[in-house]
N, C-alpha and C positions, 0 to 999 in steps of 0.2 A: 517606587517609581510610579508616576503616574501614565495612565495607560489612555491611550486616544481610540477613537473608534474607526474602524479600519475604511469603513464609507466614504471618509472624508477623500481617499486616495481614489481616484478614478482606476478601471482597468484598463491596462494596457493589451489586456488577451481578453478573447471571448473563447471559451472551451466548445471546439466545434458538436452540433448537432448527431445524435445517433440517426444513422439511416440502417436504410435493409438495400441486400445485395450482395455482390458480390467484394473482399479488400483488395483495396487501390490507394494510394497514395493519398495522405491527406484528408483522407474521411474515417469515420468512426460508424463502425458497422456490428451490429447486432449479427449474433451468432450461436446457433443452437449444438451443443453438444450430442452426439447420434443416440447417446443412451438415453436423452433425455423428449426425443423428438414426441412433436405432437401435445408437450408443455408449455408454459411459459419461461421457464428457465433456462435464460439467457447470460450471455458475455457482453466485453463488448471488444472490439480489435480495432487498435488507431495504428495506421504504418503509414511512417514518417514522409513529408514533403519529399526527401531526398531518397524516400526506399527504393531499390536496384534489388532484383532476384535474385543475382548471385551475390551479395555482399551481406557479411553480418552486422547485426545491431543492440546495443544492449538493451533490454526491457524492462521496464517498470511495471509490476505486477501491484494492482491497486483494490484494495476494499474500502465501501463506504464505511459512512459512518450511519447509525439509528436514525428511525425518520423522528425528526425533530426539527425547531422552529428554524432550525436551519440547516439540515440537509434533509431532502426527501426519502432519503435510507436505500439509494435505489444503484445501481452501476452506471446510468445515465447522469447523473448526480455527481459521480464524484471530477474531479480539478487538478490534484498533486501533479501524474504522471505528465500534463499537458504543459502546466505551469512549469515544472521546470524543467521541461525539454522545447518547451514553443514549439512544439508539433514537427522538430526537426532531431535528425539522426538517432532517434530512440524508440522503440515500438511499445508500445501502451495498452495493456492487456487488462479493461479492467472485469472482475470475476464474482459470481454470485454469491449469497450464503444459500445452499439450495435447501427447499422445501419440498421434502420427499413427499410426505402426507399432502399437499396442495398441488404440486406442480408447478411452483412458482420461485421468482427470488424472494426471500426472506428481508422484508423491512427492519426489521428490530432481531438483536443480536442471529442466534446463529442459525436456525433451521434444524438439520442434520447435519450435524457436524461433523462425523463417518463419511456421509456424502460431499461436503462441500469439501474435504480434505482431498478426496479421489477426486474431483472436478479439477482442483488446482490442479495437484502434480498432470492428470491428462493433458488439458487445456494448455500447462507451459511445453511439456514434450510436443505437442501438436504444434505449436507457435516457433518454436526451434525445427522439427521438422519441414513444417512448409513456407516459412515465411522469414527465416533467417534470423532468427533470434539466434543469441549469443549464451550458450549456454552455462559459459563460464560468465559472464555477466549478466544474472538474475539479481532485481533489488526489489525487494517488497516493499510496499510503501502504503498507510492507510490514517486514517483522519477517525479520530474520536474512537467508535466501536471497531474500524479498519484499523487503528491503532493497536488497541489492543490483538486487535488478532495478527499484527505482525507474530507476537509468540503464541497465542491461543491455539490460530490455523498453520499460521508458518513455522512453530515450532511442535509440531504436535508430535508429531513422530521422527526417528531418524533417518526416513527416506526425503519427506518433503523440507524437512532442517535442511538436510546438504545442499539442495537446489540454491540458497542467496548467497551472494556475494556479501551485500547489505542489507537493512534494515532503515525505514524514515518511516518514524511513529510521530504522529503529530496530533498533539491533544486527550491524555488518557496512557495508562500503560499497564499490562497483565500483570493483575498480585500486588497494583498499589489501593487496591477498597475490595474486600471481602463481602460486603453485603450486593453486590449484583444479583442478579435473579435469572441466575445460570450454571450449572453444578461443575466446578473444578475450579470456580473464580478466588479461592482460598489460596493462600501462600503456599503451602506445600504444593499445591496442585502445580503453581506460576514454578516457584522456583528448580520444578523438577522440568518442563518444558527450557527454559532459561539455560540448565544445564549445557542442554543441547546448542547454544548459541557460539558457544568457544570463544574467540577472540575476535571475530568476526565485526565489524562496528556498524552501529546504530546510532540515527542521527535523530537525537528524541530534544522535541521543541512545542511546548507550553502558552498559552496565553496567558496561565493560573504562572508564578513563581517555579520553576522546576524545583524548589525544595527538598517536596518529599520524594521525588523519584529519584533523584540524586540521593536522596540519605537511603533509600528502599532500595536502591539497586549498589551502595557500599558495603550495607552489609549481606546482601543476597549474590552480587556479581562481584567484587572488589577487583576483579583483575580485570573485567568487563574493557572491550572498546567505546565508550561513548562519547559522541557528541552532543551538550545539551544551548538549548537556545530558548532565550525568555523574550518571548514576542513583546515588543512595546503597543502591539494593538490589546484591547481585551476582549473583542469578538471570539466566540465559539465556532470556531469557520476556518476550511480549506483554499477560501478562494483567494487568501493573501499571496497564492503564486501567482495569480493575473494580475498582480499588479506591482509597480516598479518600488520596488522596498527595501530594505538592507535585510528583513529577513529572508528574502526570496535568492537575494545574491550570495547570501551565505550558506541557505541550502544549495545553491546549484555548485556553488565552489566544493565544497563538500562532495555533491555526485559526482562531478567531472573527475576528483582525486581520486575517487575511490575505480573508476572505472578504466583510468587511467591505468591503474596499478596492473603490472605484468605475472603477479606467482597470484593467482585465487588461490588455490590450492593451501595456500598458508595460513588459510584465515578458517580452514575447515578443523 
């Protein structure tokens, strides 16, 4: 199949601007972690055009991808959580890789990965705490290196596994290339994290052919829930949810079913 460049499509969304202060509806707002205070190691917290105090919402928990020639590797950077909620009924949490030794977010893969692990799990109990996340509805979602770290970070252990409902890895996937230049990125390392997945679904979608993930995760997963999806763009890029596309309407059909769904519990 021949693949067009995704430019050609104008956006229909512009992913709003991070600011500082206080969360309010419709803004995305930088937010320091208290252990971390006095660093630069930051969040970021988008609550929805329609957010209400006493009402729940489900959240899309987001990681970049590496800074490269096209994402800047940064939490301000990334697009998924916005694109396919349009900044409405969904709270959007996107979350550092933290850099213990610097104090900063992590551009390229993971930092401290101990750390960035404890940042998630605080950071979602904090967001379900005070601001009405939906704690049976957590979906991780991440672009290229946020990809992989759907299971890197999101499956690392059995505390921070139980937290998703789903998974939307888009571009890259844990335990499909062993030479990365990061220690556990070997098969064994992937498919003991994967373990942890159960039947849970994942919605894994490519610009490259899904080929090899699909054949890497029949013999690694074979009872696996997934969704897989072969973009007709060939851009390296998250930002095909700002704009009006069949892949964008298929990822969202996808979240709305799964959020839709009444037993979570079943997918643990």
């Amino acid at each position: 199949m021949q693949k067009y460049d995704i430019e050609i499509v104008p956006p229909d969304l512009t992913t709003p601007p991070a600011t500082d202060g206080p969360p309010r509806p419709g803004q995305r707002v930088r937010q320091a972690h208290p252990d971390y205070a006095g660093s630069d190691v930051h969040c970021l917290l988008y609550l929805p055009t329609d957010w209400e105090a006493d009402k729940r919402y489900p959240v899309i928990v987001e990681y970049a991808g590496n800074k490269w020639e096209t994402s800047p590797g940064t939490v301000e950077g990334s697009n998924l959580g916005y694109g396919i909620s349009a900044g409405q009924g969904v709270i959007w949490l996107c979350l550092p890789y933290v850099g213990t030794a610097n104090g900063t977010n992590t551009l390229t893969w993971w930092g401290d990965v101990e750390a960035t692990v404890a940042y998630c799990k605080q950071s979602v109990r904090r967001v379900c705490a005070d601001y009405g996340g939906d704690a049976d509805a957590l979906v991780l979602a991440g672009f290229s290196r946020g990809s992989i770290a759907c299971n890197f970070i999101g499956l690392h252990d059995d505390e921070i596994a139980g937290l998703w409902r789903g998974f939307i890895c888009h571009s890259q996937y844990d335990g499909l290339r062993e030479d990365w230049p990061y220690a556990g990125c070997d098969r064994t390392s992937a498919r003991a994290r994967l373990a942890r997945l159960g039947n849970r679904p994942q919605f894994i979608s490519q610009e490259r052919h899904y080929t090899a993930v699909k054949a890497y995760l029949h013999d690694a997963c074979p009872d696996g829930n997934f969704t897989f999806l072969d973009t007709a763009f060939h851009n390296h890029t998250d930002t095909f949810v700002l704009r009006d596309i069949p892949e964008r309407d298929a990822l969202r059909s996808w979240f709305a079913d799964l959020i839709a769904k009444n037993s979570p519990d079943e997918h643990r």
